[in-house]
Phi, psi and omega in degrees: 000135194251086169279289174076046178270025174237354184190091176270350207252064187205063199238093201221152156125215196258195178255167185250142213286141195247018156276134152340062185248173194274155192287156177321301219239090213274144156282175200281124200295147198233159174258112188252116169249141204247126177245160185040046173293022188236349209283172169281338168270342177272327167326310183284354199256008187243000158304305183288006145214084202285334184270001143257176175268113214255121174246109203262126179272127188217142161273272196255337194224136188284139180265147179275315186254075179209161220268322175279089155234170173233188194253137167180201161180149206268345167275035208196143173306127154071042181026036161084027196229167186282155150002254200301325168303344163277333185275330161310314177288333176311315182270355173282330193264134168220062161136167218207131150213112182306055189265008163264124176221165175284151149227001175283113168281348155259048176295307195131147222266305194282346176280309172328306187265023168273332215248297190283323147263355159287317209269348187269337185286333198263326198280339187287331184301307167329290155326316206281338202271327166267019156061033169256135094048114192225112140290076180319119154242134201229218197214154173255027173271309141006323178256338175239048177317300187302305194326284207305342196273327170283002172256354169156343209283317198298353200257117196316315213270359168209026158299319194307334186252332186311118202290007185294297173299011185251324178285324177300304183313316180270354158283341192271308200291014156293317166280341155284318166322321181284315199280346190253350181107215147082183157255118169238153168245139169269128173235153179233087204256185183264189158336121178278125144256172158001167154284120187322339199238315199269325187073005170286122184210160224267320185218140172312169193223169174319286166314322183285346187290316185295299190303316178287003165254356158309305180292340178272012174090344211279016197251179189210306199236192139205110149299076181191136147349138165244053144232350154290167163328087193281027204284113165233193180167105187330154164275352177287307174347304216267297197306284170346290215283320195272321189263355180280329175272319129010270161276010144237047169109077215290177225204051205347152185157157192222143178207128192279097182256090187224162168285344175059219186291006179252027166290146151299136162282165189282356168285307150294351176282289175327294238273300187306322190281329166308317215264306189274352156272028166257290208313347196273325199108012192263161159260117185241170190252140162307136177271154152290085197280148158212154169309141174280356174282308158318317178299322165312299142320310194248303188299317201265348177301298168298319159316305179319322198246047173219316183267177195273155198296311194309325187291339202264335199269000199258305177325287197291333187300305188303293178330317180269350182278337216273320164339315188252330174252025181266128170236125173297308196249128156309125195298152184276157192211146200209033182273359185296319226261354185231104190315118148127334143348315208271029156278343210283338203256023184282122185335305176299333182281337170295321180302302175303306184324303205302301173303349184275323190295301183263020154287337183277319200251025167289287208296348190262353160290270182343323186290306199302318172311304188325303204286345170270000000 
């Protein structure tokens, strides 16, 4: 299985181009049904796979550029469709690829798990019943369930915000997905950002949250190491990577798609977002990195008896965004395994990605000032 979680750090060359083009050689066009094609990855994912035929599954919101959709929903027997129309689709479908999930973490322990695991069990039991190919998307966060969990997700008073019930959930629907049969590939990416060059994505992620409250002063700190790990991974990346395994035959198989040891640090992530709101005209304030066991100790006992409950409820948030985008250790990564790939997890490339993200959301402030 080409994981390569004892040694990520062997990714080399330039970053790679984020237009959509058709392969040298195209593959045999496929009937593909695709879930959470409204989604930010399914968004990104259907330019790319514009040389098959794509039947976009949508429950409540219509994807606008896909030539197919039907109505359904992946929490529901027979993914919410009759008999014979599951059975009509069955024989239509030659791969599946699964990219809808909860991703709010303060949804709640029972919607996560009706939507990432009931829901992730019924499309895979689907794959298994049309004898197709199941492309998974699942989290590299996975690998550090105990960390994030040992960072606050145990605690009543900050579960309802905590990214732990959103990582369990995607560890349980790995086991259905496995528990329903079939061929499956798992892709696992890290924090989704932008499209590498342009930074355009359909809706922020956790990191732009972070980044946009850098920019606006609102941070007091940033609680992490400032040599850890920042691990993220454009969405054209993730998109590629997913129609590359597609066309050339998806494979049981698990694949990390992360920067691994060639992530950005949490010093150079900050250092990046100063730099292009100097270049913008923004001011932004030096920031404090302090470790979270300090913060723990020392900020929040004091902190606690000076501020207004919103402020203390601000506190707990930045603590649990930091549980997933602070990393001591590198994530394990597999992008060398997937040909046209083995560039994406390259420091520079990252770095450049990283600036892109954060110039779309210099210019879409800026936009958002004008027009008010």
């Amino acid at each position: 299985m080409p994981t390569h979680p004892e040694n990520p750090n062997h990714l080399e060359s330039t970053a790679s181009s984020h237009t959509p083009t058709d392969p040298p050689h195209p593959a045999r066009p496929q009937t593909v049904l695709l879930t959470g094609a409204t989604g930010v990855l399914g968004t990104a994912l259907l330019p790319y796979l514009r040389h098959h035929r794509v039947i976009a599954l949508a429950h409540r919101r219509q994807p606008s550029a896909c030539g197919e959709v039907l109505a359904g929903d992946i929490t529901r027997p027979q993914l919410g469709l009759d008999l014979p129309s599951y059975r009509h689709l069955c024989a239509r479908t030659d791969a599946v690829v699964h990219a809808a999930g909860m991703v709010a973490f303060g949804s709640g322990r029972a919607s996560m798990h009706t939507v990432n695991v009931e829901g992730a069990g019924r499309v895979a039991r689907f794959a298994a019943d049309a004898g197709v190919p199941l492309v998974h998307v699942s989290t590299a966060y996975v690998a550090r369930y105990r960390e994030i969990l040992a960072a606050g997700g145990n605690r009543a008073e900050r579960a309802g915000n905590s990214p732990a019930d959103y990582v369990a959930s995607k560890m349980a629907g790995e086991e259905a997905v496995a528990a329903a049969g079939g061929s499956v590939t798992v892709v696992r990416p890290s924090i989704i950002i932008g499209d590498s060059v342009t930074g355009e994505i359909a809706e922020p992620q956790g990191l732009h949250t972070f980044a946009q409250q850098v920019l606006r002063n609102r941070l007091p700190f940033v609680p992490s190491d400032p040599a850890s790990y920042v691990d993220f991974v454009p969405q054209d990346v993730v998109a590629r990577a997913i129609v590359s395994l597609l066309d050339e035959g998806a494979h049981p198989a698990e694949y990390w798609l992360s920067g691994g040891a060639n992530a950005l640090t949490c010093d150079r992530l900050v250092q990046v977002i100063v730099e292009e709101a100097s270049d913008a005209g923004i001011e932004v304030r030096p920031l404090r990195v302090l470790a979270p066991d300090v913060v723990e100790r020392l900020v929040r006992p004091a902190f606690f008896d000076v501020v207004p409950e919103w402020a203390q409820t601000r506190l707990d948030r930045l603590l649990d965004m930091s549980s997933v985008l602070f990393n001591e250790e590198p994530l394990p990564s597999s992008l060398v395994d997937l040909p046209g790939l083995e560039a994406a997890a390259e420091t520079r490339a990252n770095e450049d990605a990283w600036r892109a993200s954060v110039r779309r959301l210099i210019t879409d402030r800026l936009g958002a000032r004008a027009s008010a």
